[in-house]
MITOR-71434 format. One line per 2 residues: their letters; for each residue x negated, y negated, z of C-alpha. Coordinates in nm, 3 decimals, always signed. Example, Ala and Ser with C-alpha at 12.3 -4.5 7.8 and 13.67 -1.06 7.14 Angstrom:
MITOR-71434
as	-1.230/+0.450/+0.780  -1.367/+0.106/+0.714;
END
This chain:
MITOR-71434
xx	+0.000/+0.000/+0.000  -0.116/-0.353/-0.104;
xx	-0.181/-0.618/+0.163  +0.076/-0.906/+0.219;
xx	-0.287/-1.168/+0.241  -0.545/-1.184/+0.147;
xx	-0.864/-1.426/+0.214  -1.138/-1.501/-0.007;
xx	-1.453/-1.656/+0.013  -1.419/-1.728/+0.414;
xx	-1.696/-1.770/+0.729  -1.533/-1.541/+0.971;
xx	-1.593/-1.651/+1.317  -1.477/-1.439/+1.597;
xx	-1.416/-1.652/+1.903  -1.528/-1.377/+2.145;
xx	-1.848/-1.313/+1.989  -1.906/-1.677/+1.912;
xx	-2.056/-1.567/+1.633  -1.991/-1.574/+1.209;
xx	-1.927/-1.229/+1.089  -2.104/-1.072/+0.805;
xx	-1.760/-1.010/+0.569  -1.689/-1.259/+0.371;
xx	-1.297/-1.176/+0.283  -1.006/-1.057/+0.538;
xx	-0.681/-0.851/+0.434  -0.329/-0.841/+0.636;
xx	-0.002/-0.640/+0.615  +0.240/-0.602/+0.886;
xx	+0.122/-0.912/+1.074  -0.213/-0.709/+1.194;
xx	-0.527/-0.822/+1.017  -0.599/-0.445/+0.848;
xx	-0.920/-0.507/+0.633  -1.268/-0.713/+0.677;
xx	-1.507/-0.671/+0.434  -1.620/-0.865/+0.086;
xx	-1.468/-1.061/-0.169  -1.486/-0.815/-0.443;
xx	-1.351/-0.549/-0.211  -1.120/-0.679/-0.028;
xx	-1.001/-0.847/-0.412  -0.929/-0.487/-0.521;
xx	-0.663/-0.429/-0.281  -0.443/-0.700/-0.400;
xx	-0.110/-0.583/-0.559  +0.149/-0.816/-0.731;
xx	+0.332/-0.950/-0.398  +0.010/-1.011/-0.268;
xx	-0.116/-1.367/-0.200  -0.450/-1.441/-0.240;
xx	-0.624/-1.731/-0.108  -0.975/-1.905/-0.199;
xx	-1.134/-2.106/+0.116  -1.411/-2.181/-0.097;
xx	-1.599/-2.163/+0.212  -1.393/-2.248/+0.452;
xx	-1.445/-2.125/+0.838  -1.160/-1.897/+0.964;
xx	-1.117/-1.806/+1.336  -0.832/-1.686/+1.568;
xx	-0.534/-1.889/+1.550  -0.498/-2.160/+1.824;
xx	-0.228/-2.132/+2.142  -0.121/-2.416/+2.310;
xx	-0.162/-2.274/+2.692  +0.101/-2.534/+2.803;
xx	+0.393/-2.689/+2.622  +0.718/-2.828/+2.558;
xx	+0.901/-2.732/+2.220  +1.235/-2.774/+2.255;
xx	+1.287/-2.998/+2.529  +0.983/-3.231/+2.394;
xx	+1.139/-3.178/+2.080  +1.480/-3.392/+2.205;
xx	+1.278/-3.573/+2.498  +1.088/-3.733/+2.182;
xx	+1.388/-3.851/+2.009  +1.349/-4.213/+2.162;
xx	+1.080/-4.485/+2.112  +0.754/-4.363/+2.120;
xx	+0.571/-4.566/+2.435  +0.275/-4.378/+2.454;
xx	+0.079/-4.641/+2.288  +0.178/-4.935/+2.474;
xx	-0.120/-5.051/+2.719  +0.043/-5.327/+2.903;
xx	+0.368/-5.448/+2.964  +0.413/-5.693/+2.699;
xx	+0.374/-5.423/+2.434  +0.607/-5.216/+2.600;
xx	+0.851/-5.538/+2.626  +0.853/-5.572/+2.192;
xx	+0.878/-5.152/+2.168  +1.167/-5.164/+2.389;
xx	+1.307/-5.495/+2.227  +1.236/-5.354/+1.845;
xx	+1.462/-5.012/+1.914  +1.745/-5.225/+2.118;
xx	+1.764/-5.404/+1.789  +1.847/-5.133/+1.599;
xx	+2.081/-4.956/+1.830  +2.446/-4.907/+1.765;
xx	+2.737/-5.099/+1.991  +2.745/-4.921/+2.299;
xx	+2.413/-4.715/+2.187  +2.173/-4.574/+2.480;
xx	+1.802/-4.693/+2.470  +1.596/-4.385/+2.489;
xx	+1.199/-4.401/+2.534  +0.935/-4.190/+2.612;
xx	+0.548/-4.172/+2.745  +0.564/-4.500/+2.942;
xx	+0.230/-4.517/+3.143  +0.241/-4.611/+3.460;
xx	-0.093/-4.826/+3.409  +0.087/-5.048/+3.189;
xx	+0.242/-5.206/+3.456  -0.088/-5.356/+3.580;
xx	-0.044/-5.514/+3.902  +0.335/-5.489/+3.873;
xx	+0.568/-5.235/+4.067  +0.707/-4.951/+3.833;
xx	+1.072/-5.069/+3.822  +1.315/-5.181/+3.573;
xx	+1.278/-5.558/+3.635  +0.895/-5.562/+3.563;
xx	+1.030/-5.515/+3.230  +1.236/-5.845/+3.163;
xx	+1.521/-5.945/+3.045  +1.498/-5.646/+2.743;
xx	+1.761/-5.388/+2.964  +2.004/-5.654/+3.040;
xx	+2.315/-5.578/+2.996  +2.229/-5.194/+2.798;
xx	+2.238/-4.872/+2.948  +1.849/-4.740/+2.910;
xx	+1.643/-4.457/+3.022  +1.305/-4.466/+2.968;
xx	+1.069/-4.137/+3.095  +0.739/-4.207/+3.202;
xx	+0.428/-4.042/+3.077  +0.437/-3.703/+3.278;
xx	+0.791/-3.601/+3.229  +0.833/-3.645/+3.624;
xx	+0.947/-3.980/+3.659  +1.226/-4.234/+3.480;
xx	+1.314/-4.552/+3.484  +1.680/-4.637/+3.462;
xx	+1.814/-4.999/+3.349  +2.086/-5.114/+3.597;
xx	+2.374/-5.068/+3.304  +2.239/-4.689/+3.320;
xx	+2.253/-4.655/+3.728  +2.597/-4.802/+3.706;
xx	+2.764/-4.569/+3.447  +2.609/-4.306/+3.636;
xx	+2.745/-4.411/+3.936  +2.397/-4.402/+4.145;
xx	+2.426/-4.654/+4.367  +2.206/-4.569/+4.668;
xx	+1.940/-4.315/+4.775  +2.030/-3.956/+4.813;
xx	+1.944/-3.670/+4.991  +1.793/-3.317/+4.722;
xx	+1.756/-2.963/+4.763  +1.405/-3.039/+4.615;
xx	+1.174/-3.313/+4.689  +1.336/-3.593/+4.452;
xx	+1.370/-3.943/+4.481  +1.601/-4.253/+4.353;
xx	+1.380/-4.512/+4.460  +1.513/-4.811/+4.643;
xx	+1.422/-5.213/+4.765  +1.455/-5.343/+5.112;
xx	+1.842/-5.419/+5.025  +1.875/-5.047/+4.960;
xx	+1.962/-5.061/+4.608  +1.797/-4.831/+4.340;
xx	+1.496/-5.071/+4.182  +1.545/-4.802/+3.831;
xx	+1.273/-4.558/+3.930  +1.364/-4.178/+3.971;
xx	+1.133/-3.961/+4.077  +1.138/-3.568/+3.996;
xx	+1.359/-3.394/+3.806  +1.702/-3.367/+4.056;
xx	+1.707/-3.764/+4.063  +1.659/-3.796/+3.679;
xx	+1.915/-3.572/+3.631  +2.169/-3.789/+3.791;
xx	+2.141/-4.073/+3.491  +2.020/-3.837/+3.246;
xx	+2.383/-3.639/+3.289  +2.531/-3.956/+3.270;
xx	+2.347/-4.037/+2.870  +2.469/-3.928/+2.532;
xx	+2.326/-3.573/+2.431  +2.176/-3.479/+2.068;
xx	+2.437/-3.262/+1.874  +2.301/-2.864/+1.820;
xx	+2.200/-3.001/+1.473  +2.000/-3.286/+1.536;
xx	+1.788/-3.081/+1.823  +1.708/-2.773/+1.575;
xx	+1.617/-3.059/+1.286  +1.368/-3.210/+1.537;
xx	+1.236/-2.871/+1.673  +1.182/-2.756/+1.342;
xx	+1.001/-3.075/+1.214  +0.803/-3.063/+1.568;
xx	+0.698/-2.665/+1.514  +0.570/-2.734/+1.147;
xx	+0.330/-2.980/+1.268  +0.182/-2.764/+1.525;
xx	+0.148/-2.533/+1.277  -0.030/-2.802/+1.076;
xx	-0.250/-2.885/+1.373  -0.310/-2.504/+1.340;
xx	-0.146/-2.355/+1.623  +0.015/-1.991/+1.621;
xx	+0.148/-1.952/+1.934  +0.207/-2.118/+2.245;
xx	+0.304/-2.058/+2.630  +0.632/-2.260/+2.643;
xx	+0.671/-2.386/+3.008  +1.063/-2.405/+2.997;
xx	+1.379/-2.246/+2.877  +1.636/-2.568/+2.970;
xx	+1.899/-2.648/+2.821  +1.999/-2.435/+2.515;
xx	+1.604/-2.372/+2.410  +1.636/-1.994/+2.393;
xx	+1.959/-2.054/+2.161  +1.739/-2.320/+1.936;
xx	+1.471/-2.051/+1.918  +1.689/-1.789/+1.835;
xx	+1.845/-1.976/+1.532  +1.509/-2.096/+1.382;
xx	+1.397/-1.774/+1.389  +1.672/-1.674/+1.174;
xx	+1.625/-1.944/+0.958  +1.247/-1.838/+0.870;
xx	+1.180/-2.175/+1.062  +0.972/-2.109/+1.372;
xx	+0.597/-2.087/+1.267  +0.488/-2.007/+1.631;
xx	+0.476/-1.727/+1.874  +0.620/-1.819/+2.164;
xx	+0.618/-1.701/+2.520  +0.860/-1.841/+2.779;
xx	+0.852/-1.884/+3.086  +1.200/-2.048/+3.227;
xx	+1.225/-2.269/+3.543  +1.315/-2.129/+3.917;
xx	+1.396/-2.422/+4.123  +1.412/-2.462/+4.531;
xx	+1.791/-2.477/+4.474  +1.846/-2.167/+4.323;
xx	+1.964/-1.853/+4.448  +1.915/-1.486/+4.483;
xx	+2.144/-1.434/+4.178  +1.945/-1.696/+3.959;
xx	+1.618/-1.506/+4.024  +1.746/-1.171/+3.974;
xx	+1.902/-1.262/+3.634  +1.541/-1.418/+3.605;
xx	+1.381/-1.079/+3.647  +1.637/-0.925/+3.428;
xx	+1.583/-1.141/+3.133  +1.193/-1.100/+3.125;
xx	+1.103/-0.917/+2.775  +1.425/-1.057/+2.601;
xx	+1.397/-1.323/+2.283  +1.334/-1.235/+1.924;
xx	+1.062/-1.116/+1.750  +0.839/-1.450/+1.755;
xx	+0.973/-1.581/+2.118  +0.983/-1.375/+2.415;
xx	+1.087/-1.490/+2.797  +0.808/-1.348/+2.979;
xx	+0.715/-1.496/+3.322  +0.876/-1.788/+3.523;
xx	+0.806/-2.133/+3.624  +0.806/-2.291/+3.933;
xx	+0.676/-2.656/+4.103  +0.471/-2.694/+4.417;
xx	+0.470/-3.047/+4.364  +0.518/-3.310/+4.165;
xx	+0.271/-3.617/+4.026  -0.032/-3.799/+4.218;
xx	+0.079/-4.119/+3.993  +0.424/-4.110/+4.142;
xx	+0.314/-3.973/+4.490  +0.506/-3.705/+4.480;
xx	+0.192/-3.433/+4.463  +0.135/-3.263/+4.783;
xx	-0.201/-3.345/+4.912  -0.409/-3.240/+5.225;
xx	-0.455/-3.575/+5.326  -0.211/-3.853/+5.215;
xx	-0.282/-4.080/+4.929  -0.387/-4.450/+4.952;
xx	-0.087/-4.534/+4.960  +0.076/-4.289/+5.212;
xx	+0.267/-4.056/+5.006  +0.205/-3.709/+4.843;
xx	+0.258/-3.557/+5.164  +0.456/-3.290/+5.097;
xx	+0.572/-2.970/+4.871  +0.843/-2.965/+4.604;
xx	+0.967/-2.704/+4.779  +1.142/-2.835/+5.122;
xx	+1.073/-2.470/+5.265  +0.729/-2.376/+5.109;
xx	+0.764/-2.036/+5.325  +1.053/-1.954/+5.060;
xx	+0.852/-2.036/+4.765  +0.583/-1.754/+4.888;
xx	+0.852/-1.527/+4.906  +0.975/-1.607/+4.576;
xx	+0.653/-1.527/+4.446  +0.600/-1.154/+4.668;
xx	+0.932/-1.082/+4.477  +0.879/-1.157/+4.122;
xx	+0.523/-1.004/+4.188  +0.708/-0.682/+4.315;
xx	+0.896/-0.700/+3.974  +0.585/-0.768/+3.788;
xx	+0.670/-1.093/+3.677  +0.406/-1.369/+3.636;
xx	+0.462/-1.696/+3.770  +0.292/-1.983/+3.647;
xx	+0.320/-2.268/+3.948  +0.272/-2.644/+3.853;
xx	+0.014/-2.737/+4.112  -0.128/-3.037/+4.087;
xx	-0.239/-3.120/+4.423  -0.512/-2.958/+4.673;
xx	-0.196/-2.817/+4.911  -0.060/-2.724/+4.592;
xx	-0.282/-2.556/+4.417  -0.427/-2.409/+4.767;
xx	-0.070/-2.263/+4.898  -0.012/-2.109/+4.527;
xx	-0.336/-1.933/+4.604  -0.231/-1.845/+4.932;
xx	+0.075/-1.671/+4.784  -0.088/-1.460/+4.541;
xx	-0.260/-1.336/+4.754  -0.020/-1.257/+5.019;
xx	+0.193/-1.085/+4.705  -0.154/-0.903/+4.600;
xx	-0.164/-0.767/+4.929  +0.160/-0.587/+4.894;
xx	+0.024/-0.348/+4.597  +0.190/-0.327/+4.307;
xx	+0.157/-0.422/+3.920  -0.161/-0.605/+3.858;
xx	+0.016/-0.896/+3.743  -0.163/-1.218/+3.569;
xx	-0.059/-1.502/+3.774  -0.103/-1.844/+3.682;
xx	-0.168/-2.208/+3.816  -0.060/-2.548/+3.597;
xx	-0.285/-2.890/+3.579  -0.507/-2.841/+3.888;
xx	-0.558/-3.183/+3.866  -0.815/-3.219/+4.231;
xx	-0.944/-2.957/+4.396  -1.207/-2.886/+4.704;
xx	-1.486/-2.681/+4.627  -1.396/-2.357/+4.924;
xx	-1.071/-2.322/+4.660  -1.280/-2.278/+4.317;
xx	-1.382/-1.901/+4.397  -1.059/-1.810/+4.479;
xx	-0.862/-1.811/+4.101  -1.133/-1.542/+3.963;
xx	-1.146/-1.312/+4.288  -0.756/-1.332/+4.290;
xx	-0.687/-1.298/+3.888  -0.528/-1.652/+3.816;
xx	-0.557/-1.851/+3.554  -0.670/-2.161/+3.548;
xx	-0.413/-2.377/+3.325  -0.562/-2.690/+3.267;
xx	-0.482/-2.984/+3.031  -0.819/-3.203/+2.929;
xx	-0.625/-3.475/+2.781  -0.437/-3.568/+3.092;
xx	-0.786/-3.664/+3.240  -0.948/-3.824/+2.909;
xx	-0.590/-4.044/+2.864  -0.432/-4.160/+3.145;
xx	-0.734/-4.175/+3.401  -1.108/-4.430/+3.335;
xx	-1.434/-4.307/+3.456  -1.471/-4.613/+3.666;
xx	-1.167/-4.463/+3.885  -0.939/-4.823/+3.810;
xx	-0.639/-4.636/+3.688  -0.327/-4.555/+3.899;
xx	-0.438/-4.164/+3.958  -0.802/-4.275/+4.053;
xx	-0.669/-4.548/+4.294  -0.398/-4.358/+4.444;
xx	-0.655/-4.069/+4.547  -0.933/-4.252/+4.658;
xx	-1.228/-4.115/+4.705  -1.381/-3.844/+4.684;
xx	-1.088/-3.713/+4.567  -1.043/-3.930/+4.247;
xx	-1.393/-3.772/+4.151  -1.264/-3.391/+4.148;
xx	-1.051/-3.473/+3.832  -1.001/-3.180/+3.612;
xx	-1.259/-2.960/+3.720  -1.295/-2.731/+3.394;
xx	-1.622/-2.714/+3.359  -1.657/-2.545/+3.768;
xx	-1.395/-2.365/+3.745  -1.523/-2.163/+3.411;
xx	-1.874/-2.158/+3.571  -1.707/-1.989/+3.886;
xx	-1.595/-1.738/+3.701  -1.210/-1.790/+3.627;
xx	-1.034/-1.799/+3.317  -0.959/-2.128/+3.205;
xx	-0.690/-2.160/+2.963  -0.617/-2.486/+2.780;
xx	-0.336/-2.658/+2.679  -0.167/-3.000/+2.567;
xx	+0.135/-3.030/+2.826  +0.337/-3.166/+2.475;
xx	+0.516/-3.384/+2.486  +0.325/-3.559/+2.832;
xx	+0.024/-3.539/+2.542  -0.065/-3.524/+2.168;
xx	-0.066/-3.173/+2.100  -0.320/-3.111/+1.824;
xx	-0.562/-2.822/+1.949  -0.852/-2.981/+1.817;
xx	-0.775/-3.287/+1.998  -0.716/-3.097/+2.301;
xx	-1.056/-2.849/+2.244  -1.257/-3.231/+2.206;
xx	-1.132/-3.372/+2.538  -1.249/-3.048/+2.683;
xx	-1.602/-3.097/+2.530  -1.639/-3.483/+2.560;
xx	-1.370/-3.657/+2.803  -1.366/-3.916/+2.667;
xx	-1.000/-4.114/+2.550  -0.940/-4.045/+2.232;
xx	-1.052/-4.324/+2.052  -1.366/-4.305/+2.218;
xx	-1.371/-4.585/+2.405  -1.548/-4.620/+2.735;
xx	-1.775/-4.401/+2.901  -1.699/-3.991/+2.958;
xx	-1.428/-3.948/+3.289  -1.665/-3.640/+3.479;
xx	-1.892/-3.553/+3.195  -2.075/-3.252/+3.449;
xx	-1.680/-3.117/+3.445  -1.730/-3.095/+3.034;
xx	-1.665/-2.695/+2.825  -1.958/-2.625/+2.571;
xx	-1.817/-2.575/+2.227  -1.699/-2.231/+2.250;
xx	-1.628/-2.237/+2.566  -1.339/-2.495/+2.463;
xx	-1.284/-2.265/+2.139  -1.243/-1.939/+2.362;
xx	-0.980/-2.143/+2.591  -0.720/-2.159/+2.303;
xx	-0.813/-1.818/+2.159  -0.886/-1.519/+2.374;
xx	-0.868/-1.674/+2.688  -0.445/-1.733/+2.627;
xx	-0.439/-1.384/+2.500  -0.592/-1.228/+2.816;
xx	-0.372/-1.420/+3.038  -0.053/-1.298/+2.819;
xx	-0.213/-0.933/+2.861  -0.205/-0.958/+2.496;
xx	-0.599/-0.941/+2.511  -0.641/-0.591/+2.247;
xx	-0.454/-0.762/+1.993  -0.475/-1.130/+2.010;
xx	-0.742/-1.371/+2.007  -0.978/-1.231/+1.796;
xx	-1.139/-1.182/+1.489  -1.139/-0.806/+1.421;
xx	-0.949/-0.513/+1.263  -0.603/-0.407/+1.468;
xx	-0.529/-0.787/+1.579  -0.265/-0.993/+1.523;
xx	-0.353/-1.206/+1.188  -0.249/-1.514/+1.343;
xx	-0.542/-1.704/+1.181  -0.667/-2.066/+1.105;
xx	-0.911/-2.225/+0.855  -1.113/-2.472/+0.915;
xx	-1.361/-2.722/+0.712  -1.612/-2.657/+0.918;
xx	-1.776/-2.417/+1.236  -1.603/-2.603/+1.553;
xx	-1.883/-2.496/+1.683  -2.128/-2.654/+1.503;
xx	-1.943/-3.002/+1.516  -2.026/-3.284/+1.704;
xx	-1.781/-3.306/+1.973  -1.689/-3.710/+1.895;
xx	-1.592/-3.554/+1.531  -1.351/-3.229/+1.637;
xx	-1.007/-3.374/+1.638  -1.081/-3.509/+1.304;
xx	-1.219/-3.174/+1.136  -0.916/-3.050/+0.875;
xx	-0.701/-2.790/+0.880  -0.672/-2.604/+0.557;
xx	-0.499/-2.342/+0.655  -0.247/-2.218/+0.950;
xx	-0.136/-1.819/+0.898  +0.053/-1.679/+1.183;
xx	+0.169/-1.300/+1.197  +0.047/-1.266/+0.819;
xx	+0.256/-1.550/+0.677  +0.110/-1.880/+0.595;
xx	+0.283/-2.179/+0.833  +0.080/-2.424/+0.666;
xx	-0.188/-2.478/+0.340  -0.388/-2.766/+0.249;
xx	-0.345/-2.969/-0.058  -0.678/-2.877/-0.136;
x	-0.606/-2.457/-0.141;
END
């Protein structure tokens, strides 16, 4: 039987050798790369339904994974004005004031990726920014997807008046008078205003997915470790999938809350290994805390300014359980932990559930954003992964610690930021990721942060340079590194006969590029499963 692909003319380069491969040509059927060898070979085995493909030199290595993203909810979270550009609060004023002047009578004002270090010496609240919400109901989400502001229209129609008391560690922030200043913090007080806003038709979401999901594919990503399953995501998967229009693997991992019951985490357990064949729930997410810009991260010590002094969870006793019981079931968790309590009572509950026997599950942690040296050991004697996103240090904190995070943390806190580089050197497996849409989502992009962090348009000097991956280091933590954590590591990842042929071409060696240049290097082309998701002009 003829292959369904075959390459051409390629510099294999097998991410857990590091090294270029002697065959110059690759051939897949089934989705499984089944054939390396040469050009005039591997030419042979071509039949008529087979498509060939010159790369004319181009370097091909294991398709990319995002270890950390969004899709679907980015997907509709990323239907408003795009504010991750604006550095100060006057840009943010003309965004805002450009998409209120196109919006329809009675039209929300949706935005997205407001930095809270645009503010500048101003409080985060709806007033700091002017007379551009009066009057119009507006919800604008802040950078990390853990924090909103609400215009006072908004509060009104959604009748949030007042503080309020959560199952979870949420906030609607108030003044001295006791009225809400527009600032929610964490996702029960969001949810509040965000009930209270217009929702995207069925149509509209699967439009924007799809568009979203082609231009990962274009970025050359395959697959990715999809942190949520909210809202109707598992139904949008479902139906690009059997439209031919989901270019990604996907594994999901849906949200257990404080809140939620014995029923909701038993129906958890019971939908693990259910999806389609390119999206699969596998695992489940939970919070320990929430942001060190908001103050809502759980810390060992407070913050600077007094806060982040306790757990999303308002019983963290329960959230150890949680995590005995879905070990029992051999269920991974994967815990956003971005605090040193966090990250340090995640630990502590791994290894209480370890203790118990059972599966040898792959547990994970999320961001890891500071973290004291007696807890870096711990993730490879215990198994977990080390999640971390690069970018989130590079873009939203400065090496001379005057951003929000820095100042908020103090020292010497501010100056364990995003320790990749120890935690690889200690021996754990650090998987990287994007955190799309809280950043840009390119893998190259992300793999360059890792190597330089520095912002990306290179401005200013590197935020922890000593904390910096070597080249493949960076390469193996979106290739074989997200495939061991999956347990997917004899058949993903790789460069060899047997694996998955979930591919990507490149100009050039990422290796062998400077690490300023990376997120610019092309992508020629994207296969994932055996099917091409995307193919430069130039092929």
């Amino acid at each position: 039987m003829s292959p369904d692909l075959v390459l051409l003319a390629a510099r294999l380069l097998d991410p857990g050798s590091g090294e270029l491969l002697p065959q110059t040509a690759l051939a897949a059927a089934g989705g499984r790369i089944t054939r390396l060898g040469d050009d005039h070979e591997l030419r042979a085995l071509a039949g008529p339904g087979t498509t060939v493909i010159d790369l004319k030199g181009a370097v091909v290595t294991a398709g990319f994974t995002d270890g950390h993203l969004h899709p679907v909810s980015g997907a509709e979270r990323t239907m408003g004005v795009d504010l991750s550009g604006c550095r100060d609060l006057a840009a943010v004023r003309a965004a805002l004031a450009a998409a209120a002047g196109r919006l329809a009578p009675g039209g929300w004002l949706r935005g997205w990726g407001l930095d809270p270090n645009a503010f500048g010496d101003q409080p985060v609240a709806a007033a700091s920014l002017g007379p551009v919400l009066d009057g119009l109901p507006a919800l604008i989400d802040l950078f990390d997807a853990h924090s909103a502001l609400a215009s006072a229209r908004a509060l009104e129609l959604a009748g949030v008046d007042g503080p309020r008391e959560f199952a979870q560690r949420s906030e609607i922030v108030c003044g001295p008078d006791g009225r809400p200043t527009g600032l929610l913090l964490e996702d029960a007080a969001c949810e509040l205003v965000e009930s209270a806003a217009p929702k995207p038709t069925r149509a509209e979401v699967l439009v924007r997915a799809a568009e979203v999901l082609d231009q990962m594919a274009a970025a050359g990503l395959t697959a990715g470790h999809a942190m949520d399953a909210n809202g109707d995501s598992p139904a949008v998967y479902a139906a690009l999938e059997e439209r031919g229009e989901l270019p990604l693997r996907l594994r999901v991992a849906p949200w257990y809350q404080p809140d939620a019951g014995p029923q909701a985490l038993a129906e958890l357990i019971r939908q693990q290994g259910t999806g389609g064949r390119r999206w699969r729930i596998t695992g489940v997410k939970m919070f320990m805390d929430g942001t060190i810009d908001n103050g809502t991260a759980w810390l060992e010590k407070p913050d600077c300014h007094g806060e982040s002094t306790h757990a999303f969870w308002p019983d963290p006793a329960r959230y150890t359980e949680v995590v005995a019981e879905l070990h029992r079931a051999g269920v991974p968790t994967a815990t956003h932990a971005i605090g040193d309590a966090a990250v340090r009572h995640a630990l502590d509950a791994v290894e209480r559930a370890r203790a118990t026997g059972g599966a040898q599950v792959r547990h994970r942690i999320e961001h890891i954003e500071t973290l004291p040296d007696d807890t870096l050991a711990r993730f490879a004697r215990l198994g977990v992964t080390a999640s971390m996103q690069p970018t989130h240090c590079t873009e939203y904190t400065r090496a001379d610690h005057t951003d929000n995070w820095s100042r908020r943390l103090g020292e010497p806190r501010a100056s364990r930021a995003f320790r990749c580089g120890d935690l690889w050197n200690s021996g754990a497996t650090v998987v990287l990721g994007s955190d799309w849409p809280i950043a840009p989502f390119p893998p190259l992009a992300v793999m360059a942060g890792a190597r330089h962090r520095r912002p990306s348009d290179l401005s200013g000097p590197p935020h922890g340079p000593d904390q910096a991956l070597t080249p493949l280091q960076a390469l193996r933590g979106v290739t074989v590194n997200p495939a061991w954590t999956a347990g997917e590591e004899a058949e993903s990842g790789r460069i060899a006969e047997g694996y998955r042929a979930d591919l990507v071409a490149l100009a050039a060696n990422p290796l062998e590029v400077p690490d300023l240049q990376l997120a610019d290097l092309p992508v020629l082309l994207t296969v994932a499963g055996g099917r091409v998701t995307h193919r430069h002009p130039s092929l």
